[in-house]
DOVEX-199392 format. One record per residue (C-alpha): residue number from 1; residue in one letter; chain; z, x, y. Coordinates in pm, 1 decimal. Example, Ala and Ser with C-alpha at 12.3 -4.5 7.8 and 13.67 -1.06 7.14 Angstrom:
resi 1, resn a, chain A, w 780.0, u 1230.0, v -450.0
resi 2, resn s, chain A, w 714.0, u 1367.0, v -106.0
END
This chain:
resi 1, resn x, chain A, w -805.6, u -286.2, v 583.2
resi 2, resn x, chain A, w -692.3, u -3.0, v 431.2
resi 3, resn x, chain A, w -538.4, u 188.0, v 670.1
resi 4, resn x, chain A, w -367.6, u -174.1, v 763.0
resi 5, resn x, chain A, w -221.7, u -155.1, v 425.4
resi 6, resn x, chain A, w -8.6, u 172.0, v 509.0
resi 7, resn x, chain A, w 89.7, u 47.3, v 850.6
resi 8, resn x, chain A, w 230.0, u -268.7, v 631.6
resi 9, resn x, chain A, w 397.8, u -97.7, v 380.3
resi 10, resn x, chain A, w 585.0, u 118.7, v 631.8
resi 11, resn x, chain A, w 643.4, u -177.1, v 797.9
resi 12, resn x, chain A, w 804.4, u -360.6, v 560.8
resi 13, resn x, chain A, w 959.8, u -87.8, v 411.2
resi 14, resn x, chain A, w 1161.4, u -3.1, v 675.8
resi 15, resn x, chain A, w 1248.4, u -344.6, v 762.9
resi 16, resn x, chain A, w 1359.6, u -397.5, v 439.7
resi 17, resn x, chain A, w 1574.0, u -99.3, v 418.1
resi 18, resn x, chain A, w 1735.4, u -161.6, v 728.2
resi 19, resn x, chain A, w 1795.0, u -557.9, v 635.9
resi 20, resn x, chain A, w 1991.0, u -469.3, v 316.8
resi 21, resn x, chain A, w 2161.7, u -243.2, v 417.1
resi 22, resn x, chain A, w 2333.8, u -447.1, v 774.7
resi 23, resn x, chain A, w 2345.7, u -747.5, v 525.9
resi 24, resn x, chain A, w 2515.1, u -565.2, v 261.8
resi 25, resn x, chain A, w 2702.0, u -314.8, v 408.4
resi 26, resn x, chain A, w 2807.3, u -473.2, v 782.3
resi 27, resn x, chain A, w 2862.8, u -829.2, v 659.3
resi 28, resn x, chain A, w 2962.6, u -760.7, v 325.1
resi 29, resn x, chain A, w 2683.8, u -973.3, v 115.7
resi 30, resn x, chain A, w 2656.4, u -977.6, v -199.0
resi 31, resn x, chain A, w 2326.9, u -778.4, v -333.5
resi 32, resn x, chain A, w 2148.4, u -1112.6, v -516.1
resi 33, resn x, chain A, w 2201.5, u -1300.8, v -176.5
resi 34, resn x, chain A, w 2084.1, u -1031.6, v -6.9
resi 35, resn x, chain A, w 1785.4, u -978.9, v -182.0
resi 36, resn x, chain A, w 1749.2, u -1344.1, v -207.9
resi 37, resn x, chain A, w 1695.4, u -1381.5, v 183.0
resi 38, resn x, chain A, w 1465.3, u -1071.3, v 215.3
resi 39, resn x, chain A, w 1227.4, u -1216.5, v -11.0
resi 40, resn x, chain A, w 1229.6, u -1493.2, v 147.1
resi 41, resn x, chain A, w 1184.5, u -1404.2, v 457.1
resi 42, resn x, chain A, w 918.4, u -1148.4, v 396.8
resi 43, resn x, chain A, w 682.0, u -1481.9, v 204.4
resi 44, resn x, chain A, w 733.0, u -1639.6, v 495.7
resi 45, resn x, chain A, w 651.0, u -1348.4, v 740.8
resi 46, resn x, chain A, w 367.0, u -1205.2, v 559.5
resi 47, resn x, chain A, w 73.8, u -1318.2, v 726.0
resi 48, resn x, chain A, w 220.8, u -1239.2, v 1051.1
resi 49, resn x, chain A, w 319.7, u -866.4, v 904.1
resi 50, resn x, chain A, w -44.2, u -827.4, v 767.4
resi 51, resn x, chain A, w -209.7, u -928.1, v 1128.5
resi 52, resn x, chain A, w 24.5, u -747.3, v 1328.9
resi 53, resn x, chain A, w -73.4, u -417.0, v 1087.5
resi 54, resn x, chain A, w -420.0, u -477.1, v 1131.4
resi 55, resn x, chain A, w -393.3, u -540.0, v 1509.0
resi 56, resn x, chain A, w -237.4, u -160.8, v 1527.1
resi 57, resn x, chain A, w -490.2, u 1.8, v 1286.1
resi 58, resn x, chain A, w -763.6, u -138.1, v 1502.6
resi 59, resn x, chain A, w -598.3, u -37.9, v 1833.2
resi 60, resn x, chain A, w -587.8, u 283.4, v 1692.6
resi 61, resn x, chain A, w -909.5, u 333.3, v 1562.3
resi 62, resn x, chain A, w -1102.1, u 135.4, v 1808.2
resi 63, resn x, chain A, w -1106.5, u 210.0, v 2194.8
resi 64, resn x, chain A, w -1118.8, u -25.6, v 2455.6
resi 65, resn x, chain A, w -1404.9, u -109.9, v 2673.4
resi 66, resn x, chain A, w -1340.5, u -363.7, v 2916.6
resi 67, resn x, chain A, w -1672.2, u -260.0, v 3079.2
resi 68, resn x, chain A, w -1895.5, u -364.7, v 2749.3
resi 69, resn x, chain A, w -1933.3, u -674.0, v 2832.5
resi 70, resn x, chain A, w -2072.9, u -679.3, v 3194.3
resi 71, resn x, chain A, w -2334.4, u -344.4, v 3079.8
resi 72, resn x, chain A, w -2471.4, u -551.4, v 2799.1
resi 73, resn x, chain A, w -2537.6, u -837.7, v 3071.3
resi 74, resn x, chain A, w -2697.5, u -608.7, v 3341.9
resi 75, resn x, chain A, w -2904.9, u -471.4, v 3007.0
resi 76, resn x, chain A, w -3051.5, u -797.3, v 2935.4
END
């Protein structure tokens, strides 16, 4: 989890960054709104951002074995 972490905070923090700054800059929000709707939208999209961080630490940590499986049955 804690490599997941820094996947999420990079994540997010580019997401935010970019966000703000087409909100504020390309259709000319005002910074509270602005703000208003990242928040928001980040409460609602963090479990998704925390699984999708820990699906990519884990895909990069872990290798894939599609062969595990069938040599633990001929094992048995």
């Amino acid at each position: 989890y804690y490599g997941a972490m820094f996947i999420s905070y990079i994540l997010t923090g580019w997401f935010s960054l970019f966000f703000a700054m087409f909100f504020h800059w390309i259709l000319d929000w005002g910074l509270f709104s602005t703000f208003a709707l990242l928040i928001l939208i980040l409460g609602i999209f963090f479990v998704w951002i925390f699984r999708f961080s820990r699906s990519v630490w884990i895909s990069v940590n872990v290798k894939y074995n599609p062969n595990v499986l069938s040599d633990k049955g001929n094992k048995a």
